[in-house]
C-alpha distance (Angstrom), angle and dihedral (degrees) to the residues before:
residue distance angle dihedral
X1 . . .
X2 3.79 . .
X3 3.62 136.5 .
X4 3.56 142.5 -141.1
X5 3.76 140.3 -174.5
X6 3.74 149.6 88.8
X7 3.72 99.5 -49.3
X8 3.49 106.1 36.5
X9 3.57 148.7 1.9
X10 3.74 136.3 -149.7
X11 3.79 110.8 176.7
X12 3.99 94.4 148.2
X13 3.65 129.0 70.1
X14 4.37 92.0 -126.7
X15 4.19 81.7 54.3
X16 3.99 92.3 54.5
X17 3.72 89.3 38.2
X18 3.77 87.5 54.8
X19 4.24 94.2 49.7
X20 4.32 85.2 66.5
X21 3.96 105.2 -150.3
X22 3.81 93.7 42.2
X23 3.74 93.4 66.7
X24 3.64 107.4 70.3
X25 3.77 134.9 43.0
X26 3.09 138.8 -52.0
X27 4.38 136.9 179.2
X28 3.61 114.3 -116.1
X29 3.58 138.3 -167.8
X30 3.77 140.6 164.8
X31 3.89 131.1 -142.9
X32 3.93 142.3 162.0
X33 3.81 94.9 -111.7
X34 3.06 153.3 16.2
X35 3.70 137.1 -86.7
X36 3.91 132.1 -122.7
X37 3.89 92.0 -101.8
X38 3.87 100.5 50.9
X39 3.98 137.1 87.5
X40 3.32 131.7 -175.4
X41 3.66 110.2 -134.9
X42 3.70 99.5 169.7
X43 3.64 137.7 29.9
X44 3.70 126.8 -0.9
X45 3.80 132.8 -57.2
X46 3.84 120.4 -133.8
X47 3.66 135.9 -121.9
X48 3.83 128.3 -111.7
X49 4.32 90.5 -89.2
X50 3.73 118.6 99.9
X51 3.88 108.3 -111.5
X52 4.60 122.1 -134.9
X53 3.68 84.9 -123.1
X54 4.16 120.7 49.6
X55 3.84 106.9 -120.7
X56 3.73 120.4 -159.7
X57 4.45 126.8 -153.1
X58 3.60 102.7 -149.4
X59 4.21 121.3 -160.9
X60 3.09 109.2 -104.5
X61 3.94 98.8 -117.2
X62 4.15 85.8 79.7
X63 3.89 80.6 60.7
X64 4.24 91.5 61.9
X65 3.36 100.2 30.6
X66 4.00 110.5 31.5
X67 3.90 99.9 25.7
X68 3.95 98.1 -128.8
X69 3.52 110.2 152.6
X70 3.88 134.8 -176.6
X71 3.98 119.0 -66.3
X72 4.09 88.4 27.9
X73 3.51 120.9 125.8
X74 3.98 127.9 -113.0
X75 3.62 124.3 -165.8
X76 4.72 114.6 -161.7
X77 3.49 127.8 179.9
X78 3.45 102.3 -139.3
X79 3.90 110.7 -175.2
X80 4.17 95.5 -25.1
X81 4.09 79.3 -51.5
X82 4.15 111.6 119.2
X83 3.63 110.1 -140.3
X84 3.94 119.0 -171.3
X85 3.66 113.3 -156.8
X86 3.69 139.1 -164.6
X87 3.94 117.2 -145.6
X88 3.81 103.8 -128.1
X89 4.42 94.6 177.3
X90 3.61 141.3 -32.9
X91 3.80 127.6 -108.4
X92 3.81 132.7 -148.6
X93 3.95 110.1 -149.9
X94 3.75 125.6 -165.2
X95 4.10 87.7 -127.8
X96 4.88 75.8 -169.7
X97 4.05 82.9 74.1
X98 3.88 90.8 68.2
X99 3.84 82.6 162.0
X100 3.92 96.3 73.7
X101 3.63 86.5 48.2
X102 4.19 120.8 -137.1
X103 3.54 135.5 -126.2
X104 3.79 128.3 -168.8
X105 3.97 89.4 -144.0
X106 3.86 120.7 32.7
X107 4.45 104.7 -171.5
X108 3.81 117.0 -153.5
X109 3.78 107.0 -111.4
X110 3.69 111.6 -95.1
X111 4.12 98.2 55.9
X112 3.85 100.0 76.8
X113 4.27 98.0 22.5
X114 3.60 92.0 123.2
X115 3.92 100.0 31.6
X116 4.08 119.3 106.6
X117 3.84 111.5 -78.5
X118 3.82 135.4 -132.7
X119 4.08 122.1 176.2
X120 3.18 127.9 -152.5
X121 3.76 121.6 -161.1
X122 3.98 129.6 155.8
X123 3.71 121.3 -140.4
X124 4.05 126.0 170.9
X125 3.39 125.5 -116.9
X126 3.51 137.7 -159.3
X127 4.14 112.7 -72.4
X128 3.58 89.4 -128.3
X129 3.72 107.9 109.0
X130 4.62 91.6 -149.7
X131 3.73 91.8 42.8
X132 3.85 94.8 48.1
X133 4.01 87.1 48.4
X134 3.75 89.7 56.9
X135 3.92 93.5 43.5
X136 3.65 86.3 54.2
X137 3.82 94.0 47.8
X138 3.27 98.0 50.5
X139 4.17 98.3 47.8
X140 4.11 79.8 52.2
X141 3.88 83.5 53.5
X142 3.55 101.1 48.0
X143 3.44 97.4 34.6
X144 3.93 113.0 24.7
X145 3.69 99.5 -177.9
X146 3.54 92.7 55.3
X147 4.57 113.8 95.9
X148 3.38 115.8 -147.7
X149 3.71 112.4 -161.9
X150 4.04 112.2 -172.6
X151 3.73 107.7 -131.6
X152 3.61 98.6 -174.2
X153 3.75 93.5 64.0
X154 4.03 92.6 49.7
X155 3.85 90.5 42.2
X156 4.25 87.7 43.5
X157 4.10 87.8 57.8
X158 3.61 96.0 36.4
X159 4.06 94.7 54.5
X160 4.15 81.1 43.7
X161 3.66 92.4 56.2
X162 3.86 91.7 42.3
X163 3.91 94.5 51.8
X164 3.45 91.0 47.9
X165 3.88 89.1 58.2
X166 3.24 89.6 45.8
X167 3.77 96.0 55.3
X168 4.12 91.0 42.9
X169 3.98 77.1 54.7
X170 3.94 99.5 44.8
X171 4.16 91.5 51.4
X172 4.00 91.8 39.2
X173 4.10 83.4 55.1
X174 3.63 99.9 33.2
X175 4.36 86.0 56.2
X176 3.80 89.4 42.8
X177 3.84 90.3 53.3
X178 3.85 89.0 43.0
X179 3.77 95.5 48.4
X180 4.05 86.7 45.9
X181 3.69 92.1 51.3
X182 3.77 89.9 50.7
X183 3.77 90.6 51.8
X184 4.06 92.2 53.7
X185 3.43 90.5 52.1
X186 4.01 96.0 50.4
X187 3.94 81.9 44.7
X188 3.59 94.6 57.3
X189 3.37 95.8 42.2
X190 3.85 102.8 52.1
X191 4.30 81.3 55.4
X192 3.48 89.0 46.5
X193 3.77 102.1 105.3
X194 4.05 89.1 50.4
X195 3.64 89.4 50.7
X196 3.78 94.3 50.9
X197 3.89 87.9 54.7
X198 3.45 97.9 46.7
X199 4.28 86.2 43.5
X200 4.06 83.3 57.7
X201 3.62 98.6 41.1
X202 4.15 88.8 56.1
X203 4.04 94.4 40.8
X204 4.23 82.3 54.0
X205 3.65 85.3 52.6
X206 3.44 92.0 47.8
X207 3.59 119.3 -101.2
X208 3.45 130.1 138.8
X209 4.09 136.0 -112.7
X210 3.73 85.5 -115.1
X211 4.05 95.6 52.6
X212 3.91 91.0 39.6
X213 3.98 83.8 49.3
X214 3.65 95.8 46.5
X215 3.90 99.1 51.5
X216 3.79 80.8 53.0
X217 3.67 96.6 59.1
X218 3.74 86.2 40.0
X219 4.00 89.7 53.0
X220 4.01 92.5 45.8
X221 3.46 91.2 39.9
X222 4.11 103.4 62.5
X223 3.84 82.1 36.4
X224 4.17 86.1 63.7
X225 3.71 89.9 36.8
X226 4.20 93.3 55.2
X227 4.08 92.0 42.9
X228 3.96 83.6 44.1
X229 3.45 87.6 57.2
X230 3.31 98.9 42.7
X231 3.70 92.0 49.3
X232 4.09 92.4 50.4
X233 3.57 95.9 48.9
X234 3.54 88.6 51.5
X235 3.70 96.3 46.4
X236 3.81 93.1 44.3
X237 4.17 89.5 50.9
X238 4.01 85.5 53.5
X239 3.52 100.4 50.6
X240 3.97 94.9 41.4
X241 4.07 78.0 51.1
X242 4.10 96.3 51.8
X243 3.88 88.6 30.5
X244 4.03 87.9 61.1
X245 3.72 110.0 20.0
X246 3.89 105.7 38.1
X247 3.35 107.4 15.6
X248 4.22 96.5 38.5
X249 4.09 93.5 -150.3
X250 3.44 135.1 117.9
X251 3.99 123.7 -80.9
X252 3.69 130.7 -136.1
X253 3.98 125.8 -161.5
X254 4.06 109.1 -131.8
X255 3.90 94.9 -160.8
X256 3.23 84.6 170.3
X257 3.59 106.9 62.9
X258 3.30 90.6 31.9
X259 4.17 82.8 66.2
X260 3.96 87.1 40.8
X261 4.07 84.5 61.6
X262 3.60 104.1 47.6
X263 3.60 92.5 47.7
X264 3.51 89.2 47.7
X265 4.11 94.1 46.7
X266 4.20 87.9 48.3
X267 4.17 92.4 48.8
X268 4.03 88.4 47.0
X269 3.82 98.8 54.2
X270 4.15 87.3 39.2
X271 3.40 87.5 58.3
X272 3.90 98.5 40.5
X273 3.59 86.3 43.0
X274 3.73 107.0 48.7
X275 4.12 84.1 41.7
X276 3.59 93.5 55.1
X277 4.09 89.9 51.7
X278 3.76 99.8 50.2
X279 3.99 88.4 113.9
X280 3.99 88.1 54.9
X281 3.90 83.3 62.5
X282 3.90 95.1 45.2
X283 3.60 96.2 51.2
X284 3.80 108.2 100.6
X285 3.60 113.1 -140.3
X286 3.67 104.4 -126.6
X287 3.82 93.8 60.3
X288 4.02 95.0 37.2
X289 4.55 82.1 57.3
X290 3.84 99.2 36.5
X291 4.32 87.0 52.0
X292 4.42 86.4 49.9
């Protein structure tokens, strides 16, 4: 593959060895339309006639990470065949809607019309493991050159392999939180004596239990919000970091639960806080003075 246009240009096989993804291969195809999981978010789609010159739509993760843009020029070997193609937009696909499919480059028909064929189609079968092994043998039998590839199976061990993760996760998080919730209540407790004073000092000037236990949930409450900041912001810079660098796919902001977790974070330490303190609103005053 090589690649050029205004901002770069990889002509030599060490260059397009040294841009990563765009060394190895990849599964084309080329088609009129669109599907239901793509966008255009740059250049301009074509119509259903085939073109003079082959045009390529390029995903738009080759826009972040290699630079193409539209109007640059892309050359593929496709089966010992060098095709040069001109990128006409860039697409976004929703790679969750595995149903529409997704291709990282989508050719204008007309490049590839007499070029050796393989479709691709996706059909469900029954969820019984036996009777989806004789479906499959008997679509082999019928038709020989056709591969079936069972889906479920692959999709069954990847969903395995992700809730185990997530479990490892859950109990690595739940003994964080645990261990943090342990350390709050040691922290209160060393200041308790200073907070029992300054609990007596307030009750002599008159407030209440319920005021001196409200500015305590307000205290213990911004503390949760900052370290649920904190911890968000860091969370949200290491996924962005894995979603890009490791993973190489496309990654989406959750504002919302990032919202969700805060709030949740700043309730927590209330609670543990304002639990951890109930002998600060116990204490009576007269005592708590007389002893300092």
């Amino acid at each position: 593959m090589g690649v050029e246009g205004r901002e770069l240009n990889l002509e030599s096989y060490e260059q397009v060895r040294g841009r990563g993804g765009l060394a190895r291969e990849f599964t084309v195809t080329y088609r009129p339309k669109l599907e239901a999981n793509e966008k255009v978010i740059a250049g301009k789609w074509w119509d259903a006639s085939p073109a003079g010159e082959p045009e390529v739509s390029i995903e738009e993760g080759f826009l972040e990470r290699q630079r193409i843009q539209v109007g640059d020029h892309m050359r593929f070997d496709v089966l010992g065949r060098v095709v040069t193609a001109r990128v006409s937009s860039i697409r976004r696909v929703e790679w969750q809607d595995y149903r529409a499919g997704g291709f990282m480059f989508v050719f204008r028909p007309g490049a590839f019309d007499d070029a050796p064929h393989t479709y691709i189609s996706a059909v469900t079968g029954p969820p019984d493991a036996g009777a989806r092994a004789r479906m499959q043998a008997q679509i082999v039998a019928q038709f020989p050159n056709v591969s079936v590839i069972d889906l479920r199976e692959i999709l069954t061990t990847i969903r395995g392999i992700v809730d185990n993760v997530t479990l490892g996760v859950t109990i690595v998080g739940s003994l964080v939180l645990f261990s943090g919730a342990l350390i709050l209540i040691g922290a209160v407790s060393m200041t308790k004596f200073r907070r029992v004073y300054e609990a007596a000092i307030l009750k002599t000037l008159g407030a209440s239990s319920s005021l001196i236990a409200t500015m305590l949930l307000l205290e213990y409450g911004v503390l949760g919000a900052i370290a649920g900041t904190v911890g968000a912001l860091g969370a949200i810079a290491l996924s962005w970091a894995i979603a890009r660098y490791a993973l190489e796919t496309p990654w989406t902001a959750a504002p919302m639960l990032t919202v969700i977790g805060i709030a949740a974070t700043a309730a927590f330490v209330a609670a543990i806080g304002v639990l951890a303190s109930l002998d600060v609103l116990r204490h009576k005053p007269l005592s708590t003075l007389r002893a300092e």
